[in-house]
N, CA, C and O atoms as a Tinker XYZ file with bonds, in Angstrom:
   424  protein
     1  N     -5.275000  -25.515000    0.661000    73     2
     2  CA    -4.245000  -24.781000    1.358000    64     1     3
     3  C     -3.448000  -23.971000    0.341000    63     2     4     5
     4  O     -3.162000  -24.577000   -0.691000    81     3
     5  N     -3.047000  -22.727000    0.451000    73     3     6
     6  CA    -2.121000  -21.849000   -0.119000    64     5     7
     7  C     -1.037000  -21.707000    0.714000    63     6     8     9
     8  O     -1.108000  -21.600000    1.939000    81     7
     9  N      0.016000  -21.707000    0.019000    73     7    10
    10  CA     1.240000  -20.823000    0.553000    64     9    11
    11  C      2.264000  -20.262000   -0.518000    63    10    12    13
    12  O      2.312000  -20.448000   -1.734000    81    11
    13  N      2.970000  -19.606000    0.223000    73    11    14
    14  CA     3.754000  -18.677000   -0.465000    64    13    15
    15  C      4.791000  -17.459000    0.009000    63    14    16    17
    16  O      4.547000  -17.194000    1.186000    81    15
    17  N      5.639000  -16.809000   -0.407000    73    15    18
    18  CA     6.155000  -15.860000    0.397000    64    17    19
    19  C      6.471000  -14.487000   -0.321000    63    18    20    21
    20  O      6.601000  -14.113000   -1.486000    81    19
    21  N      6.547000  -13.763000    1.274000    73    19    22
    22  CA     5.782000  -12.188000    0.512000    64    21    23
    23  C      6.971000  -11.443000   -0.292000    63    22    24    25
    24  O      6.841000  -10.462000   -1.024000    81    23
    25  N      8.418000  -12.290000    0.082000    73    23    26
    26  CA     9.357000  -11.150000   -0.499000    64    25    27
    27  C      9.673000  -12.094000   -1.947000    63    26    28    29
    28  O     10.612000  -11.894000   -2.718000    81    27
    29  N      8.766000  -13.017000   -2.057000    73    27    30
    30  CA     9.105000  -13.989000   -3.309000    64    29    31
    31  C      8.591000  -13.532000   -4.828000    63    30    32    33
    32  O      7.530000  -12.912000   -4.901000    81    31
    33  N      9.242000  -13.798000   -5.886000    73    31    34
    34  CA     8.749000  -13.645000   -6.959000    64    33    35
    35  C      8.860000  -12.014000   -7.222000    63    34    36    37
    36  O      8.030000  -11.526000   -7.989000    81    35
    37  N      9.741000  -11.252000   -6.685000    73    35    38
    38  CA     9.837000  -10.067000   -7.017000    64    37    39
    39  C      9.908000   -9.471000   -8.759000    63    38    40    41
    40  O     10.789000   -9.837000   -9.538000    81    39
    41  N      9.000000   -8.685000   -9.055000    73    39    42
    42  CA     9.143000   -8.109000  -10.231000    64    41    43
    43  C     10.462000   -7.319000  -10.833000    63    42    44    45
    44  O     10.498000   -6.098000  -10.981000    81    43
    45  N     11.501000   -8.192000  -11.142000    73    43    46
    46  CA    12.696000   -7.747000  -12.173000    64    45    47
    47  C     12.473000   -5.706000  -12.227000    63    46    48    49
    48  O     12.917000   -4.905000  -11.405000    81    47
    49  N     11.922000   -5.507000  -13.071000    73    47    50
    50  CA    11.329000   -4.073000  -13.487000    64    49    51
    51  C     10.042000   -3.455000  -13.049000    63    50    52    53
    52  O      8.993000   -4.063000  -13.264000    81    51
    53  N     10.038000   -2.162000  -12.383000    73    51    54
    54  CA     9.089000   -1.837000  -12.012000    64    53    55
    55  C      8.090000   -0.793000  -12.768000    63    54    56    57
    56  O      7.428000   -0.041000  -12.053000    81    55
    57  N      7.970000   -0.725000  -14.022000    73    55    58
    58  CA     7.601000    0.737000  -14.680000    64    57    59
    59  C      5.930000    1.065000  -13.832000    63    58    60    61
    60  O      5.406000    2.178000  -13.891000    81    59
    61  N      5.200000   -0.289000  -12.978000    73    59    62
    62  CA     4.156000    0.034000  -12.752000    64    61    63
    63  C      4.045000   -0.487000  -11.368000    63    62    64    65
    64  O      4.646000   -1.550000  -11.214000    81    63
    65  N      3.359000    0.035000  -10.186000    73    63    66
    66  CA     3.352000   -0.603000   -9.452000    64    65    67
    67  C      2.480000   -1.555000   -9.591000    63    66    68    69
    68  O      1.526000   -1.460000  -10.363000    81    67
    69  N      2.819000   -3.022000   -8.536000    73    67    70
    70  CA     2.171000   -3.929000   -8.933000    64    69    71
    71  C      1.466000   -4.232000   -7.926000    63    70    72    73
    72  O      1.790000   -3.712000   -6.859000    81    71
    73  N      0.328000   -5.132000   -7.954000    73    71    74
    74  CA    -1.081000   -5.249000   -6.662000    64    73    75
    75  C     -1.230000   -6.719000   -7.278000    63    74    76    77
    76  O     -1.207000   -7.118000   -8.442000    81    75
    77  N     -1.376000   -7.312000   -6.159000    73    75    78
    78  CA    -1.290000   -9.054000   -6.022000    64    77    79
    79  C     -2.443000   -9.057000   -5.042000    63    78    80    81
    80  O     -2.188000   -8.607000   -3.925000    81    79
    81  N     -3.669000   -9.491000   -5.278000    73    79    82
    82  CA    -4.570000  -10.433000   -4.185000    64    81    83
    83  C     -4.275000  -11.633000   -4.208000    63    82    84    85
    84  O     -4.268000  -12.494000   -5.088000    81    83
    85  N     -3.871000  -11.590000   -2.451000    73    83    86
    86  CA    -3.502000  -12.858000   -2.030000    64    85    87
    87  C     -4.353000  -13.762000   -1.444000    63    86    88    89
    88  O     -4.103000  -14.967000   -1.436000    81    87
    89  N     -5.553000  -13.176000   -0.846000    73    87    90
    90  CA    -6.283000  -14.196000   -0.284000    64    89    91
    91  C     -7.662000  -12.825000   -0.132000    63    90    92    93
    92  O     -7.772000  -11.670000    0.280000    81    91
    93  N     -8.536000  -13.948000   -0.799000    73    91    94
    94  CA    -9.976000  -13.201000   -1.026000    64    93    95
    95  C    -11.241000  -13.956000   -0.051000    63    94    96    97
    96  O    -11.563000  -15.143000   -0.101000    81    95
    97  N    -11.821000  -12.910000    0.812000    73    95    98
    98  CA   -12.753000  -14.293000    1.652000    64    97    99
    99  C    -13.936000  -13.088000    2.098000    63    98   100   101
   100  O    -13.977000  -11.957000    1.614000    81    99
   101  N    -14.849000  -13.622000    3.115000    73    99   102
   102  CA   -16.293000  -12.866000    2.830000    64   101   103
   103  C    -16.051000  -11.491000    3.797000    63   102   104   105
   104  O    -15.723000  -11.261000    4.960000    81   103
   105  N    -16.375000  -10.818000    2.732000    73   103   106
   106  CA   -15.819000   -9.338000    3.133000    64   105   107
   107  C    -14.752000   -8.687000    3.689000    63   106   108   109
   108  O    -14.774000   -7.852000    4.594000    81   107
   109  N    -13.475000   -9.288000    2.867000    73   107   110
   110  CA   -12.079000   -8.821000    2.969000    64   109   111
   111  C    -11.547000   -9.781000    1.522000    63   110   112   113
   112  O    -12.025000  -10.729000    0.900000    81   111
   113  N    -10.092000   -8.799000    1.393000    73   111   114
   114  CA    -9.038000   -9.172000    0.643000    64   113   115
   115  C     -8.154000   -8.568000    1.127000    63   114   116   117
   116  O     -8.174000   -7.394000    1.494000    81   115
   117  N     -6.863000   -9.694000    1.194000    73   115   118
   118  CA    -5.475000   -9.246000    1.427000    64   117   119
   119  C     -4.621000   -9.041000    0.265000    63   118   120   121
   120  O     -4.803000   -9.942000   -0.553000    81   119
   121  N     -3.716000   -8.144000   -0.124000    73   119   122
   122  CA    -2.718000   -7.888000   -1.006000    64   121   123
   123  C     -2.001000   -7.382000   -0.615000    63   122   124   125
   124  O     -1.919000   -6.616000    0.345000    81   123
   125  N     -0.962000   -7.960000   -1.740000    73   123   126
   126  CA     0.649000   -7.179000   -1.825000    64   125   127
   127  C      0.830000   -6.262000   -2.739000    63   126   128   129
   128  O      0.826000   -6.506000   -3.945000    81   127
   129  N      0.966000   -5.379000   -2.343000    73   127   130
   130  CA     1.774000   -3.845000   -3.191000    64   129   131
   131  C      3.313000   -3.970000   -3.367000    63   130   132   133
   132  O      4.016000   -4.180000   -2.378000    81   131
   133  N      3.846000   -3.846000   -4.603000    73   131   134
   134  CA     5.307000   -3.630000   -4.604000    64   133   135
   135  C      5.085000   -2.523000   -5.325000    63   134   136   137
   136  O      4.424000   -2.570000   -6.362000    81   135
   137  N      5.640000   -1.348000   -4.834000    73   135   138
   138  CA     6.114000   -0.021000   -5.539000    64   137   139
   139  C      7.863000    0.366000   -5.312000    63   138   140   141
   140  O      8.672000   -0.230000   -4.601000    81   139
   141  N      7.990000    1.086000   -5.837000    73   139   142
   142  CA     9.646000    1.522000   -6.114000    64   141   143
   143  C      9.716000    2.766000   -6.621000    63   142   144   145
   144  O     10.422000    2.774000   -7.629000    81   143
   145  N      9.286000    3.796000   -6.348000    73   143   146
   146  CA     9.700000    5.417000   -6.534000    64   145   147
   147  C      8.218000    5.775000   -7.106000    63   146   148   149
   148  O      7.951000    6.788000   -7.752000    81   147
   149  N      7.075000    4.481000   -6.650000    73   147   150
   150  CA     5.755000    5.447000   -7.646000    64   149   151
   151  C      4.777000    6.259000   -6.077000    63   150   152   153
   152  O      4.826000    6.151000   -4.852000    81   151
   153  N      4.055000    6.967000   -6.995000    73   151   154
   154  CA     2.913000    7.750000   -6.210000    64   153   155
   155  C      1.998000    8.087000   -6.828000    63   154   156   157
   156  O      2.146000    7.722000   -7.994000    81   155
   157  N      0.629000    8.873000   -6.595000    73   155   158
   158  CA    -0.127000    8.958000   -6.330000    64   157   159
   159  C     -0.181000   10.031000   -7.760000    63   158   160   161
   160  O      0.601000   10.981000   -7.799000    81   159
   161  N     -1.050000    9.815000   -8.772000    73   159   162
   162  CA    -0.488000   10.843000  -10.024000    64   161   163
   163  C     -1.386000   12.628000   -9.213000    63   162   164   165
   164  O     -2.150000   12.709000   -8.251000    81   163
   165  N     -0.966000   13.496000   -9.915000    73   163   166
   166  CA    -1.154000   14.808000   -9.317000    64   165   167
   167  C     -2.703000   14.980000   -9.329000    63   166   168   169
   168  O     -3.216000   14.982000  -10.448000    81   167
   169  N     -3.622000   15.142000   -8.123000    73   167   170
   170  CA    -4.698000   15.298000   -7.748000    64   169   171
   171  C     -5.628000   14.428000   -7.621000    63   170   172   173
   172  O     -6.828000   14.693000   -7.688000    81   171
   173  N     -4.769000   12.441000   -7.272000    73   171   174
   174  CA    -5.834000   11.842000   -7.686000    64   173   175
   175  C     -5.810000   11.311000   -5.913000    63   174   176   177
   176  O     -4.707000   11.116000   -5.402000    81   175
   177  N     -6.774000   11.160000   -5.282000    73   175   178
   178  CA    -7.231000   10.430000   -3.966000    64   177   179
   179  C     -7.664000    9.295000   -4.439000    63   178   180   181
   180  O     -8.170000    8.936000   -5.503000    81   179
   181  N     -7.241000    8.563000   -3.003000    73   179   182
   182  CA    -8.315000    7.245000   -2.902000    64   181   183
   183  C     -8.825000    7.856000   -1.983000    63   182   184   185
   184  O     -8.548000    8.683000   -1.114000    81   183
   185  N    -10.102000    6.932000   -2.582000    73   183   186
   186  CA   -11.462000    7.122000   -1.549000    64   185   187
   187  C    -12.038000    5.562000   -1.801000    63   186   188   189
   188  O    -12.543000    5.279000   -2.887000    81   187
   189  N    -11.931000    4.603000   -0.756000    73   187   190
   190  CA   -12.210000    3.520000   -1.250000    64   189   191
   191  C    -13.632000    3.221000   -0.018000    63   190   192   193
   192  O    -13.980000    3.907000    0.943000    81   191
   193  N    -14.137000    2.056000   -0.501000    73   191   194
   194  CA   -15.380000    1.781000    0.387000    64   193   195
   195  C    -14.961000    0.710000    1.163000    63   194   196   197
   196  O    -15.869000   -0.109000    1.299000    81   195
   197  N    -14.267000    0.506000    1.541000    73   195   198
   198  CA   -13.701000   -0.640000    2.852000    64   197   199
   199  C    -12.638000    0.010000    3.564000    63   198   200   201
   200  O    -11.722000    0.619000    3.011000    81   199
   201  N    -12.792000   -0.145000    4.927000    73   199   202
   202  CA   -11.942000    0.284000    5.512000    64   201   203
   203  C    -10.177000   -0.907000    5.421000    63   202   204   205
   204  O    -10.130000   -2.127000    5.262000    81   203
   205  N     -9.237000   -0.122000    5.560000    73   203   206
   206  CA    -7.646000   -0.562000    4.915000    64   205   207
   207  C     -7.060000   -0.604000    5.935000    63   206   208   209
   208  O     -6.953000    0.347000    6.710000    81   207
   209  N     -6.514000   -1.894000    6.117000    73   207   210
   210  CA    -5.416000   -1.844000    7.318000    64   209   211
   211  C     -4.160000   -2.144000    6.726000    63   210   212   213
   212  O     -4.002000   -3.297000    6.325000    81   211
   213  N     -3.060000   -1.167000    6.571000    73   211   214
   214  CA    -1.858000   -1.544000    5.618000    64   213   215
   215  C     -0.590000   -1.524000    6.554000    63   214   216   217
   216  O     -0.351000   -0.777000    7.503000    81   215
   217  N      0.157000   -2.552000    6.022000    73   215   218
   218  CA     1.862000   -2.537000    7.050000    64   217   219
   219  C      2.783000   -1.919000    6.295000    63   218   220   221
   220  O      2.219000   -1.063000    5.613000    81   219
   221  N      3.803000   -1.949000    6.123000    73   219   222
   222  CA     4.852000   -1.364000    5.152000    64   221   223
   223  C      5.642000   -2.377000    5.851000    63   222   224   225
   224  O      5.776000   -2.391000    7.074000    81   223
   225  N      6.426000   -3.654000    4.642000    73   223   226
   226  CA     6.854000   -4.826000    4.946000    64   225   227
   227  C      8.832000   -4.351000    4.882000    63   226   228   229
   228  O      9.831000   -4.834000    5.414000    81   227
   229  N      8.600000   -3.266000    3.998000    73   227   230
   230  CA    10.190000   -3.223000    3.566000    64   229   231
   231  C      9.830000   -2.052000    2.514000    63   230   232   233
   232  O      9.002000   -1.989000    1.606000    81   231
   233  N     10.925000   -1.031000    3.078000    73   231   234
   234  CA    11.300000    0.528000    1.898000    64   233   235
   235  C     10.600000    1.552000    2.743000    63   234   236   237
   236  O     10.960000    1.547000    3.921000    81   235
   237  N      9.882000    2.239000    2.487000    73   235   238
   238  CA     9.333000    3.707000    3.096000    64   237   239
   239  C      8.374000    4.113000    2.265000    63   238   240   241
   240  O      8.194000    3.765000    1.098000    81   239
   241  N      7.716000    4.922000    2.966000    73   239   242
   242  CA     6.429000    5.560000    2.152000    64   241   243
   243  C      6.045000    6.559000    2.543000    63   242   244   245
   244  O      6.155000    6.755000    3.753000    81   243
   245  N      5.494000    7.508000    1.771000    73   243   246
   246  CA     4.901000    9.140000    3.109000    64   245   247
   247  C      3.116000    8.864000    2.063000    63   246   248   249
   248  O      2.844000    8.731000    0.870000    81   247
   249  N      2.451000    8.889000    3.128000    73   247   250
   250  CA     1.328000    9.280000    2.830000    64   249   251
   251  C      0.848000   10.436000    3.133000    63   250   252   253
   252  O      1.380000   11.154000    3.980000    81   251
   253  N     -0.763000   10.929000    2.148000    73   251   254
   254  CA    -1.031000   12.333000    3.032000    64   253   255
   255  C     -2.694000   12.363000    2.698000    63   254   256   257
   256  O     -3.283000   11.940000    1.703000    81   255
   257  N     -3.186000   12.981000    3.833000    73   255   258
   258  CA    -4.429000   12.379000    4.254000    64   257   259
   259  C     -5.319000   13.851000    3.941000    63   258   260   261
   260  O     -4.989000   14.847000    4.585000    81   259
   261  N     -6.266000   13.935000    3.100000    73   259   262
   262  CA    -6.791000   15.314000    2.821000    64   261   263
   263  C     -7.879000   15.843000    3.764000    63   262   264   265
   264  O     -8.417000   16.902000    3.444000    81   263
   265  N     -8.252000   15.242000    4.859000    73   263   266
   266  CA    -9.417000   15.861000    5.907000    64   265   267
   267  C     -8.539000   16.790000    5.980000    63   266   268   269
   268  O     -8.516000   17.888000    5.424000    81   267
   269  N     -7.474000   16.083000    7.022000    73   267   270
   270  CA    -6.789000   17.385000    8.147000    64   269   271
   271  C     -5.547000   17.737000    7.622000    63   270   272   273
   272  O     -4.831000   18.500000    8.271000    81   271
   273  N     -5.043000   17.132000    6.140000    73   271   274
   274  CA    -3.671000   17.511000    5.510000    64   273   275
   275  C     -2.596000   17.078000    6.123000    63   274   276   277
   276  O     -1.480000   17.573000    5.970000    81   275
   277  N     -2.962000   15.789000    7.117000    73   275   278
   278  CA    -1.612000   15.153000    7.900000    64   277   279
   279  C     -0.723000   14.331000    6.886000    63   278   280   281
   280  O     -1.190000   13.652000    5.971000    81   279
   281  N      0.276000   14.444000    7.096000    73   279   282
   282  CA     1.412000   13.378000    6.320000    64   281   283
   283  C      1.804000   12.959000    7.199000    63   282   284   285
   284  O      2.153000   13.533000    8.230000    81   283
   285  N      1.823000   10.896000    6.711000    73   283   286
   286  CA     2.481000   10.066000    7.712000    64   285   287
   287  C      3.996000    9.403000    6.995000    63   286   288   289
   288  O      3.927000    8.827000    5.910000    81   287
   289  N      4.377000    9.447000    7.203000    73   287   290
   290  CA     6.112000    9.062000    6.949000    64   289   291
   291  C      5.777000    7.398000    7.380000    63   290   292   293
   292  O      5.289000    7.150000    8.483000    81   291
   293  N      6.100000    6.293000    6.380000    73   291   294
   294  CA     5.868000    4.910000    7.524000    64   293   295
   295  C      7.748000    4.638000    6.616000    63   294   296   297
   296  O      8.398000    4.995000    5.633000    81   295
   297  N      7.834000    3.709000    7.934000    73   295   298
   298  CA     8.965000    2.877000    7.924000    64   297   299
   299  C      8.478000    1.837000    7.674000    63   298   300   301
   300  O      7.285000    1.833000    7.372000    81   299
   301  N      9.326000    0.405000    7.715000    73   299   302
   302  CA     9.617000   -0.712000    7.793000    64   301   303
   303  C      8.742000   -1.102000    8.668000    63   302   304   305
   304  O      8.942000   -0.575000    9.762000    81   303
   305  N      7.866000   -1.798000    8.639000    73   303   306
   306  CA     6.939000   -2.236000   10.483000    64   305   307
   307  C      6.022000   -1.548000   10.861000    63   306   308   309
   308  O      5.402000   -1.855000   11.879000    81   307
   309  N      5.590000    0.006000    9.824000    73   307   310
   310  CA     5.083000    1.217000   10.641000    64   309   311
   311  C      3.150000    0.547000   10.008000    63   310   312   313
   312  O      3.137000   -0.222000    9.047000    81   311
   313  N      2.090000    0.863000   10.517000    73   311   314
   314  CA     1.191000    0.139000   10.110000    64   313   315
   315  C     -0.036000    1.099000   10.312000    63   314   316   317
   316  O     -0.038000    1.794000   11.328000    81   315
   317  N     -0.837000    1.171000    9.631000    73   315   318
   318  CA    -2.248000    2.412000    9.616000    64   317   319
   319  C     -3.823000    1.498000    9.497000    63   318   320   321
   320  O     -3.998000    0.304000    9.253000    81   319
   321  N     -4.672000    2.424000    9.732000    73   319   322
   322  CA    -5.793000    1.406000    9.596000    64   321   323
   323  C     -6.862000    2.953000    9.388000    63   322   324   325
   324  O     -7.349000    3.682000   10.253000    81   323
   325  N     -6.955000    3.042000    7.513000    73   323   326
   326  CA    -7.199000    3.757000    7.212000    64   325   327
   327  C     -9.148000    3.489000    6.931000    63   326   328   329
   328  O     -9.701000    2.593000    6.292000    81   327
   329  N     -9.697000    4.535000    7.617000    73   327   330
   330  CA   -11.368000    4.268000    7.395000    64   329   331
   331  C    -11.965000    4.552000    6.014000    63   330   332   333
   332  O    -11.527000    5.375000    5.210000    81   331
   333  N    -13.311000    3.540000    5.809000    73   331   334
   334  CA   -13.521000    3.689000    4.148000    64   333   335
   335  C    -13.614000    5.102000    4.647000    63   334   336   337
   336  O    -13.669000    5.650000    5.747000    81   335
   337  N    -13.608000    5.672000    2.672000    73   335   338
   338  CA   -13.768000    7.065000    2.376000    64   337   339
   339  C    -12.754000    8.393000    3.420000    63   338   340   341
   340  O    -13.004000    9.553000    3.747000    81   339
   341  N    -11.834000    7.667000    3.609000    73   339   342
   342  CA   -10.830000    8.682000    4.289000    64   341   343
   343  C    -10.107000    8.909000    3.249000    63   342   344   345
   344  O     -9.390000    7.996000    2.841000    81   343
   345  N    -10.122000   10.308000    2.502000    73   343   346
   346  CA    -9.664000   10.435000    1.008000    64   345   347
   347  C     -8.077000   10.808000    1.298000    63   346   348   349
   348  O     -7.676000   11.774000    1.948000    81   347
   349  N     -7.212000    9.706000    0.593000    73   347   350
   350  CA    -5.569000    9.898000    0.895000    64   349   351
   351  C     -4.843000    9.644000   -0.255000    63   350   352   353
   352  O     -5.654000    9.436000   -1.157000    81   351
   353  N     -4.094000    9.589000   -0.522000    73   351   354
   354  CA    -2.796000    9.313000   -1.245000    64   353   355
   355  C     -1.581000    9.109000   -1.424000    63   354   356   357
   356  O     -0.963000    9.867000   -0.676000    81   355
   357  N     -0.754000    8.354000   -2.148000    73   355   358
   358  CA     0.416000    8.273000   -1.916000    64   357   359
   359  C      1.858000    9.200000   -2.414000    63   358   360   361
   360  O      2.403000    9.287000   -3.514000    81   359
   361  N      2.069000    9.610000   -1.542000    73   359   362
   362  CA     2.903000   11.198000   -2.315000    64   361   363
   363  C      4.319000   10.584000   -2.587000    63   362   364   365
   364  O      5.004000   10.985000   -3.529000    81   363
   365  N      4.895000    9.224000   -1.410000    73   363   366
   366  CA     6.161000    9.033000   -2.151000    64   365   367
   367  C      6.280000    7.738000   -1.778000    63   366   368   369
   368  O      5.429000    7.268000   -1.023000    81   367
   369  N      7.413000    6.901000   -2.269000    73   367   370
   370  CA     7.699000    5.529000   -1.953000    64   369   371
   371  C      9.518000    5.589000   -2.318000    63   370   372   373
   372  O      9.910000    6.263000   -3.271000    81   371
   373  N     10.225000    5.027000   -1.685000    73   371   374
   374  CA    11.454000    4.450000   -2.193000    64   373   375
   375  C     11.694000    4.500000   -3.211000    63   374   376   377
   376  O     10.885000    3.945000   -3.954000    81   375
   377  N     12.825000    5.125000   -3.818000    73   375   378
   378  CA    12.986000    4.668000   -5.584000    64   377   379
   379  C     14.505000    3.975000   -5.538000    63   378   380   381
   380  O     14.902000    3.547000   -6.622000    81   379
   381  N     15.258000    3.846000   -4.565000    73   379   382
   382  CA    16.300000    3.235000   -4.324000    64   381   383
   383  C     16.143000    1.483000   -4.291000    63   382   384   385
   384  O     17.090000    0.733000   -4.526000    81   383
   385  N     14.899000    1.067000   -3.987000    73   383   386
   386  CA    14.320000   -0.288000   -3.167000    64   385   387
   387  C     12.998000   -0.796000   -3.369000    63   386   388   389
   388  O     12.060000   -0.128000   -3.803000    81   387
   389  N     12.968000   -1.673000   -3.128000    73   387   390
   390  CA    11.279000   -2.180000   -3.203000    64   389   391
   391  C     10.612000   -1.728000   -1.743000    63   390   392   393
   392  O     10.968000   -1.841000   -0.571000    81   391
   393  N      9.340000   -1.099000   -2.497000    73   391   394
   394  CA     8.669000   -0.794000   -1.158000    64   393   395
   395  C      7.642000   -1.996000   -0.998000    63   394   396   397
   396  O      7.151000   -2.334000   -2.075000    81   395
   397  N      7.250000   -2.646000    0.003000    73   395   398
   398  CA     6.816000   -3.740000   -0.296000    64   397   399
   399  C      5.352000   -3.660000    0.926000    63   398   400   401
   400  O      5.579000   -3.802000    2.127000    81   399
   401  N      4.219000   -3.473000    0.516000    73   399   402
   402  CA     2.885000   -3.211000    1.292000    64   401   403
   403  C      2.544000   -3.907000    1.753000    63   402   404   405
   404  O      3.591000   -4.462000    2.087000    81   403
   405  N      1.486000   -4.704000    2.298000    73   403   406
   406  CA     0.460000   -5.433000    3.170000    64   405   407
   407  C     -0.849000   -5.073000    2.714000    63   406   408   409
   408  O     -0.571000   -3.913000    2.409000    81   407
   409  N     -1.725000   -5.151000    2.512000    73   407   410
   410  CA    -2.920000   -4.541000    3.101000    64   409   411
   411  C     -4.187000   -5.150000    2.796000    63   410   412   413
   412  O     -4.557000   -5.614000    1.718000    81   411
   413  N     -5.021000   -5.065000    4.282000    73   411   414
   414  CA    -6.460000   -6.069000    4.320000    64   413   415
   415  C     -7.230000   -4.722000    3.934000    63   414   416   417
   416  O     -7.029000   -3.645000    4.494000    81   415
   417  N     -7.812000   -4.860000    3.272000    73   415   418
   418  CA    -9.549000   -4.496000    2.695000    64   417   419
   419  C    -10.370000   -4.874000    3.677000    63   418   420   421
   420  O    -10.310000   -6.101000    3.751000    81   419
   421  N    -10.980000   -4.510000    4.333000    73   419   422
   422  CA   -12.309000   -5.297000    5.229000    64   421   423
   423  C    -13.661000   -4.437000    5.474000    63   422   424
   424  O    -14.606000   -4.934000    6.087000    81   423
């Protein structure tokens, strides 16, 4: 058995965002993202091979999605379920706060 909690153990300083796998099982992983004012460096996409289902637990985030050039603004609660190879990035996050992620790999 594991447990643990998601707003626990917060990183003091953020110079990097940080990525925590929390639970690894057959063909998925869950992690926590804590970012605080980072993004996406200039021209780089993800393009990952599993499709991403991510929440935004706490702070804000704007993503932007290069098919159709949509930007999504998420709040607190706001949640996406991004398909492999949907090439996106992260253009902004909170720099006031911890932005604090979710997200299953599957």
């Amino acid at each position: 058995m594991q447990t643990g909690n998601l707003y626990g153990q917060m990183p003091a300083k953020l110079s990097d965002e940080v990525v925590e796998i929390l639970v690894r099982g057959k063909g998925m992983r869950i992690e926590r993202i804590v970012s605080k004012g980072h993004c996406s460096p200039p021209g780089f996409w993800y393009d990952q091979a599993d499709d991403e289902w991510v929440v935004l637990l706490k702070g804000e985030a704007v993503l932007r999605f290069e098919r159709d050039h949509r930007v999504l603004h998420l709040a607190e609660g706001a949640y996406v379920n991004i398909p492999a190879h949907e090439r996106h990035r992260v253009e902004s996050t909170a720099a006031d706060t911890e932005t604090v992620w979710l997200a299953v790999f599957y």
